[in-house]
ChimeraX commands (.cxc) that place a marker at each C-alpha (Angstrom):
marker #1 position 0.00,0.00,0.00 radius 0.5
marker #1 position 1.25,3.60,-1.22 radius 0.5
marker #1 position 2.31,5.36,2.00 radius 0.5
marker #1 position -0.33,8.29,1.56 radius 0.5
marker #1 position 0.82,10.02,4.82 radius 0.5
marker #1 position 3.97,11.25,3.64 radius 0.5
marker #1 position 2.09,13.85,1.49 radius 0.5
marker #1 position 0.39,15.35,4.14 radius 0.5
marker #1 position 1.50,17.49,7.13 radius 0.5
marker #1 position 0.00,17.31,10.58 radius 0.5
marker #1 position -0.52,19.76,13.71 radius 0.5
marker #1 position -2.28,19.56,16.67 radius 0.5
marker #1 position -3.96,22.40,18.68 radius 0.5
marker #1 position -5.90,22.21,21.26 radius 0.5
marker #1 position -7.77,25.13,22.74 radius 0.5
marker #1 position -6.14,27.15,20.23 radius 0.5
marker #1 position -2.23,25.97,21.03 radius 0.5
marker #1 position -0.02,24.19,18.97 radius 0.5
marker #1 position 0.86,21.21,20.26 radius 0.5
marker #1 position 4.35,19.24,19.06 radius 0.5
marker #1 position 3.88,15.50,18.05 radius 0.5
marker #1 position 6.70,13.16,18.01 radius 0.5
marker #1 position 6.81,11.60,14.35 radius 0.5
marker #1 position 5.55,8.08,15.48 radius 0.5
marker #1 position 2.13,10.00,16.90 radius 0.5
marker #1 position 2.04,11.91,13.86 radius 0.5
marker #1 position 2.47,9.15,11.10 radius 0.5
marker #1 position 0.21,6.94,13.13 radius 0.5
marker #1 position -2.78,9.64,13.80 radius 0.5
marker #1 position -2.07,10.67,9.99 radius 0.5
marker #1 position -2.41,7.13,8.80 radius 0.5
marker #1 position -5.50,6.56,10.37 radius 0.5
marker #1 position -7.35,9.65,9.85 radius 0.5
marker #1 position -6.24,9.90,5.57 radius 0.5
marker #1 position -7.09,5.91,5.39 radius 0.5
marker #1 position -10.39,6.40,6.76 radius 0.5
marker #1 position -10.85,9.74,4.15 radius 0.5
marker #1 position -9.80,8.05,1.13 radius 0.5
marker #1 position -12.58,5.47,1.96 radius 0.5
marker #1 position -15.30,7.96,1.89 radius 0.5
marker #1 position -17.29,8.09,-1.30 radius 0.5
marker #1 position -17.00,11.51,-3.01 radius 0.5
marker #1 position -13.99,13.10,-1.31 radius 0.5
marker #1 position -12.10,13.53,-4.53 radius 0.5
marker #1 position -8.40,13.89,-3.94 radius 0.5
marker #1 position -8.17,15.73,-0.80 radius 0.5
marker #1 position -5.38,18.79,-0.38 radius 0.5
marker #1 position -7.11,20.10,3.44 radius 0.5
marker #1 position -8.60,17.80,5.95 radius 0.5
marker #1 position -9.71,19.18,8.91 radius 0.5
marker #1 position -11.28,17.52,11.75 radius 0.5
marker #1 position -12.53,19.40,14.73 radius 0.5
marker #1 position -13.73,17.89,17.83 radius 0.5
marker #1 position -15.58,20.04,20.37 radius 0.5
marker #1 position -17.47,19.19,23.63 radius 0.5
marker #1 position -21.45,19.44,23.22 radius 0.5
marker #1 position -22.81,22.46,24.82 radius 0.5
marker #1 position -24.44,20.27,27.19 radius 0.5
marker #1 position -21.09,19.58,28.38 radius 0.5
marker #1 position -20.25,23.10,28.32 radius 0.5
marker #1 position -22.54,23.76,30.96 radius 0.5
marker #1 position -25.05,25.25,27.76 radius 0.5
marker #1 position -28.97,24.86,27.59 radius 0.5
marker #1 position -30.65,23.57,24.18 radius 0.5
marker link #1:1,2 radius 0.2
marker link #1:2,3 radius 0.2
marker link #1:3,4 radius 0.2
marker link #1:4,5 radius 0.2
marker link #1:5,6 radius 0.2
marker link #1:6,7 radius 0.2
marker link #1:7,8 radius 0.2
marker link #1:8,9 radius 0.2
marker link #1:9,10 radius 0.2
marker link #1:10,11 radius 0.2
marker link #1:11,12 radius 0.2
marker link #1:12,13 radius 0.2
marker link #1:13,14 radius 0.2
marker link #1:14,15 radius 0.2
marker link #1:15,16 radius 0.2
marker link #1:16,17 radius 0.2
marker link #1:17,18 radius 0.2
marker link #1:18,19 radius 0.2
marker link #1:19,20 radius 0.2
marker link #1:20,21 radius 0.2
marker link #1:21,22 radius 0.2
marker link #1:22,23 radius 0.2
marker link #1:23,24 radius 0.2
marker link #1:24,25 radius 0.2
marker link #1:25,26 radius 0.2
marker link #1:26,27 radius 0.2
marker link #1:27,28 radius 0.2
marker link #1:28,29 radius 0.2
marker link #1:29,30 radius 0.2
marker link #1:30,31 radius 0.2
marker link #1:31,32 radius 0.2
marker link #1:32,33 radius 0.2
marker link #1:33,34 radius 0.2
marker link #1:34,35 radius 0.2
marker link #1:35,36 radius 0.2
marker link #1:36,37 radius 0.2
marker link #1:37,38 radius 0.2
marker link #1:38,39 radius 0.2
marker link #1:39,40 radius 0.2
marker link #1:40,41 radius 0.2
marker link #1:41,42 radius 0.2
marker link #1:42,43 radius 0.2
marker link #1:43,44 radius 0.2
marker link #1:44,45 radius 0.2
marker link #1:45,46 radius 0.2
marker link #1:46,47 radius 0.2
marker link #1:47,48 radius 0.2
marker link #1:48,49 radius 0.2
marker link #1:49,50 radius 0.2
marker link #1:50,51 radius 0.2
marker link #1:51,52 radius 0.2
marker link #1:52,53 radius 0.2
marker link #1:53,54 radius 0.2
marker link #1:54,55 radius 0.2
marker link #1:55,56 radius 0.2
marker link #1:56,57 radius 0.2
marker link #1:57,58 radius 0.2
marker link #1:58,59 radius 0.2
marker link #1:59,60 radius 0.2
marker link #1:60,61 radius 0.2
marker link #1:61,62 radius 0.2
marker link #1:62,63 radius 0.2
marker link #1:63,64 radius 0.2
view
């Protein structure tokens, strides 16, 4: 299997800081997230993933 990761660059913030991944994490967190991409129907070839996870506002301490 072509190693698809290599094409892509990684970074991690959370709550808006930049946090530095050791190249094992990266690769690994890379592989998974482009393997899982490329095996979604009509994602063309893509140049910009981004994935953002955020707590529910319920969780948050929000109301509906």
């Amino acid at each position: 299997m072509k190693d698809i990761a290599k094409n892509f660059k990684m970074r991690l913030f959370i709550n808006n800081k930049l946090i530095p991944l050791k190249p094992f994490l990266s690769n690994f967190v890379k592989q998974i997230i482009l393997s899982m991409v490329f095996n979604l129907k009509d994602t063309g070839k893509p140049e910009k993933i981004e994935l953002i996870l955020e707590k529910t506002p319920e969780e948050r301490g929000e109301k509906k």
